[in-house]
MILOMI-598427 format. One record per residue (C-alpha): residue in three letters; x, y, z. Coordinates in steps of 0.05 Angstrom, whole numbers, plus 32768, in hexadecimal, padded with zeros to 4 digits. Each point is the difference from the previous one (the first is absolute). Example, Ala and Ser with C-alpha at 12.3 -4.5 7.8 and 13.67 -1.06 7.14 Angstrom:
<pts>
ALA80F67FA6809C/SER801B80457FF3/
</pts>
This chain:
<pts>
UNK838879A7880D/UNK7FB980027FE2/UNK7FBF7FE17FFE/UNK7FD07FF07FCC/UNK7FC480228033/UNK801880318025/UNK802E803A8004/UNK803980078035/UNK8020803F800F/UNK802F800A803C/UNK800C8050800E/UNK802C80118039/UNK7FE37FCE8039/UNK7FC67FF97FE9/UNK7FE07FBE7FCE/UNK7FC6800F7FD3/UNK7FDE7FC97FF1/UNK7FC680087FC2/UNK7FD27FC37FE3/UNK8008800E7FBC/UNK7FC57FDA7FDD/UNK7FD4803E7FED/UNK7FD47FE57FCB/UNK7FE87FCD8032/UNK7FFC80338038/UNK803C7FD48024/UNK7FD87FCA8006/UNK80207FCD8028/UNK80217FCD7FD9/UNK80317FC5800A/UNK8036802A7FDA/UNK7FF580438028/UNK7FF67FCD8042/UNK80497FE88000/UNK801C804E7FDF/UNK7FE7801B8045/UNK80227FD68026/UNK804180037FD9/UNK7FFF80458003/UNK7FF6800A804A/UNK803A7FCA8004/UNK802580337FD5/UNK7FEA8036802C/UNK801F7FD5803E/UNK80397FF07FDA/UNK800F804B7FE9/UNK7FF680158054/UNK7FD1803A7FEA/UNK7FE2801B8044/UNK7FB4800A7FE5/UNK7FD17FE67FC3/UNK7FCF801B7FDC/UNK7FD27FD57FF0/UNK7FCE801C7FB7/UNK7FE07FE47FB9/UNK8008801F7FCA/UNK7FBF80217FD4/UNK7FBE80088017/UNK800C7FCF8033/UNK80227FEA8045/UNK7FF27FB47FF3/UNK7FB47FEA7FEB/UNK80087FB9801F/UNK800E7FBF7FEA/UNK80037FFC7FB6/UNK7FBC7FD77FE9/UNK80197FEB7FBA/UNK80427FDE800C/UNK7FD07FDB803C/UNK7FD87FF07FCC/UNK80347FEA7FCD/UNK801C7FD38038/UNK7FCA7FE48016/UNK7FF07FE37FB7/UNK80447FF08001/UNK80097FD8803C/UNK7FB37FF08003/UNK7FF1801E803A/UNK7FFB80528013/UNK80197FE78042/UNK80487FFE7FE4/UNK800680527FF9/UNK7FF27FFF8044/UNK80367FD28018/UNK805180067FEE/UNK7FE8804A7FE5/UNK7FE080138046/UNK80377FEA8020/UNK803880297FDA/UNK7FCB80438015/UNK7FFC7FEB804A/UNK804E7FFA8001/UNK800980467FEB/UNK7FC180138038/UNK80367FE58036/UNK803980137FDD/UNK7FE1804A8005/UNK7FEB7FF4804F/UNK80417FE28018/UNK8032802A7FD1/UNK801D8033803A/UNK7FF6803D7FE0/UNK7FC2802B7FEC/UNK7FE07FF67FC4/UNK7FC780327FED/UNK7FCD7FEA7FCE/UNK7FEC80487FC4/UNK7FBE7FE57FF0/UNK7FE6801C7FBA/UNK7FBD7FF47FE1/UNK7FE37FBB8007/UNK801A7FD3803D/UNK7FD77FC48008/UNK7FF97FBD8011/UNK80447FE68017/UNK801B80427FE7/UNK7FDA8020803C/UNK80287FCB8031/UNK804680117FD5/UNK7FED804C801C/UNK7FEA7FE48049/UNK80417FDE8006/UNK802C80327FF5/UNK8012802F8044/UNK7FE280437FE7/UNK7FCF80057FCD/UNK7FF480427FD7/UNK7FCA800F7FC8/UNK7FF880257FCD/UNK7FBB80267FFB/UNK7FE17FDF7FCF/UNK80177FB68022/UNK7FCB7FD0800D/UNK80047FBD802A/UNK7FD97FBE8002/UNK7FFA7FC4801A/UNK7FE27FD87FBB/UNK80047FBB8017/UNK7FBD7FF58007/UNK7FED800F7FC0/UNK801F7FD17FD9/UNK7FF17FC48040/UNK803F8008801D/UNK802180008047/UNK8034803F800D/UNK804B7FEF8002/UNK8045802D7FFC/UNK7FEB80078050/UNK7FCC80297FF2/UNK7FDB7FDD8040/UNK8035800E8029/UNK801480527FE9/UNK7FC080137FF5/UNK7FDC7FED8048/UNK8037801E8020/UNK7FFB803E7FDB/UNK7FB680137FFC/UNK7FDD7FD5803C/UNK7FDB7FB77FF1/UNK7FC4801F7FF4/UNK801380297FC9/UNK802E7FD07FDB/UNK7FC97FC38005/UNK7FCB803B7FDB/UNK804380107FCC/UNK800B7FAF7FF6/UNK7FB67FF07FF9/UNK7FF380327FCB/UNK8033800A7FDF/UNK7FEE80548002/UNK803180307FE9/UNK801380368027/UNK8027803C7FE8/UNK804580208018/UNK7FDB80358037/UNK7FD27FC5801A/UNK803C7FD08004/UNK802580338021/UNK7FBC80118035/UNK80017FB88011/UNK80487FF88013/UNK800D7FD57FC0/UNK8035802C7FEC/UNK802F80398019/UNK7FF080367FD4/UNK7FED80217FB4/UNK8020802D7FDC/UNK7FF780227FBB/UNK80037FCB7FC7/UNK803980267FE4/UNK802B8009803E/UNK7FFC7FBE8017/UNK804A7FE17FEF/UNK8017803C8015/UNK7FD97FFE8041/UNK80177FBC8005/UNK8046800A7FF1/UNK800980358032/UNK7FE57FCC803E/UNK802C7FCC7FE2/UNK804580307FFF/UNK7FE980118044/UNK7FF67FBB8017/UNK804C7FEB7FE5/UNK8021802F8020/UNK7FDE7FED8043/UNK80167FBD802E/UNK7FED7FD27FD7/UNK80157FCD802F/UNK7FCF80128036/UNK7FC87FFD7FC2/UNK800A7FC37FFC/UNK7FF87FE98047/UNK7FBF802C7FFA/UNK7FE97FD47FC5/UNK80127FC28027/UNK7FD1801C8045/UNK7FCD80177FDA/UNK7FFF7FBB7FD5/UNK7FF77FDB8044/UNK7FDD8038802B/UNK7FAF7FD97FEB/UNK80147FB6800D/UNK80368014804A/UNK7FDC80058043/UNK8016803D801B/UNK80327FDB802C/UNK80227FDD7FBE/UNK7FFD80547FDA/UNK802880118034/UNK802F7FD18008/UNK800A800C7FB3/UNK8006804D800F/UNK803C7FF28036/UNK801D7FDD7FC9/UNK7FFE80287FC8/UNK800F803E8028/UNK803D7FD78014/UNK80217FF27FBB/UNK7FEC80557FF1/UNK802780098040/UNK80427FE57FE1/UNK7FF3801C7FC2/UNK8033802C7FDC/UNK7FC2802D7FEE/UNK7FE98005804C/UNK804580218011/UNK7FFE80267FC4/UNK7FB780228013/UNK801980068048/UNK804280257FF0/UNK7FD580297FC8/UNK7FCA80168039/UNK803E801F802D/UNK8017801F7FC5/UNK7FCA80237FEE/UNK80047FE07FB4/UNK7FD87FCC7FCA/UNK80197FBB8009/UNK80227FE07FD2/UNK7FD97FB88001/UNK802E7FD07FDD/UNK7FC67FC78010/UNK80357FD08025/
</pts>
C-alpha cells in the first residue's frame, strides 16, 4: 500500500512512519492529514509493536500548510474552511496516536512547528535531532493552537512555561526543549533513525500489552482524583494479571532468562 505524502516502511515489528512533503517542509495539508491516518490504520492493521513517527528533508513537519489555506479559503470564501473538515482529519490521527496501544516515538529532524510541534507532543517518546528546533507559531499568523498542543504541552513543561511558548510563539532549540522537559532526549543529527530505531526494536520486543494500559493511565492520570487513578490502576493491573505476557515474564524471572513478550 502507498501514499501520495508519506512513506511507510514496516521492518521486523516495528512501523516507520515519514511525511513525505519536503519541498513544503511537510506542511500539513488535507492530503498528508488523511495519509497519516491511513497509515497508522495500516500500522494497526499490519500489528507492528512500535512506530516511528519522522518527515522527510530539512524538516519534522513546519505546521499547517498556509497556501492550500489560502487556496481554500478563496475557494470556499472563507479561510475558515481549511480549518474545519481538514482540522478534523489531523486531530483524528492526534487520538488515533494517543489511544493506539502501542508506543509510538516521534524522530524529530530540523524544523517542527506549529501543529507539527503537537504531532511530536503526541507521540509517547519524543527524540531530536541536534539541529531540531520547536515552536509554538500560532500567534503569529492570529491563530489559536490545535493538534492538542494545549493539552501535551502544559503537561509536559508546567503552565507557566507553555502560556510564555503559546504567547510568543519563540523557538526553542533541541537542548532547550530537552532542559524544559519538552522532549526526551538529542542525539547527533546523523544518528538519529538509528537512535530511534534501536528504542523502537527495544520497545517491540517488550509487553506491549501492558504499554498500552500505561498509555491509557497516563491519558487519564490529570483529569482522575486520586481515588478514580487508582481504581483505574486495580484495573489495568488486573487484565496484565491474566495476561499471557505476565506469565511469560514471571516464568522468565525463575528462569533466569529474557522474556519472550508475545504482547497478548
Amino acid at each position: 500500500m502507498s501514499f501520495e505524502t508519506v512513506n511507510y516502511e514496516v521492518n521486523g515489528r516495528v512501523a516507520t512512519i515519514q511525511m513525505n512533503r519536503p519541498d513544503a517542509l511537510n506542511a500539513l495539508s488535507l492530503q498528508l492529514g488523511t495519509d497519516l491516518r491511513a497509515a497508522v490504520e495500516k500500522a494497526i492493521s499490519d500489528e507492528v509493536r512500535a512506530v516511528i513517527l519522522t518527515g522527510s528533508g530539512r524538516a519534522f513537519c513546519s505546521g499547517g500548510d498556509l497556501r492550500e489555506m489560502k487556496a481554500m479559503g478563496e475557494k470556499e470564501g472563507n479561510i475558515e474552511a481549511f480549518l474545519d473538515s481538514p482540522l478534523k482529519a489531523l486531530h483524528d490521527v492526534v487520538v488515533m496516536i494517543r489511544e493506539t496501544p502501542i508506543p509510538f516515538i516521534a524522530a524529530v529532524n530540523g524544523v517542527c512547528a506549529g501543529a507539527g510541534t503537537n504531532f511530536a507532543l503526541a507521540c509517547d517518546i519524543v527524540i531530536a535531532a541536534d539541529d531540531a528546533s520547536f515552536n509554538e507559531a500560532f500567534v503569529r499568523i492570529g491563530l489559536s493552537p490545535d493538534c492538542g498542543g494545549t493539552f501535551f504541552l502544559t503537561r509536559a513543561v508546567g503552565e507557566k512555561i507553555a502560556a510564555e511558548l503559546f504567547m510568543t510563539g519563540s523557538t526553542v532549540d533541541a537542548k532547550r526543549a530537552a532542559e524544559i522537559g519538552m522532549i526526551n532526549r538529542v542525539v547527533p543529527a546523523a544518528d538519529l533513525l538509528e537512535e530511534a530505531g534501536k528504542l523502537a526494536d527495544k520497545l517491540a520486543s517488550g509487553a506491549t500489552g501492558s504499554y498500552g494500559r500505561i498509555k491509557r493511565m497516563l491519558n487519564a492520570s490529570f483529569s482522575n482524583d486520586l481515588r478514580a487513578q487508582l481504581d483505574l490502576e486495580a484495573e489495568c493491573q488486573l487484565e496484565s494479571g491474566r495476561s499471557s505476557d505476565f506469565k511469560e515474564g514471571v516464568a522468565a524471572f525463575f528462569e533466569k532468562r529474557n522474556p519472550n513478550f508475545t504482547g497478548k
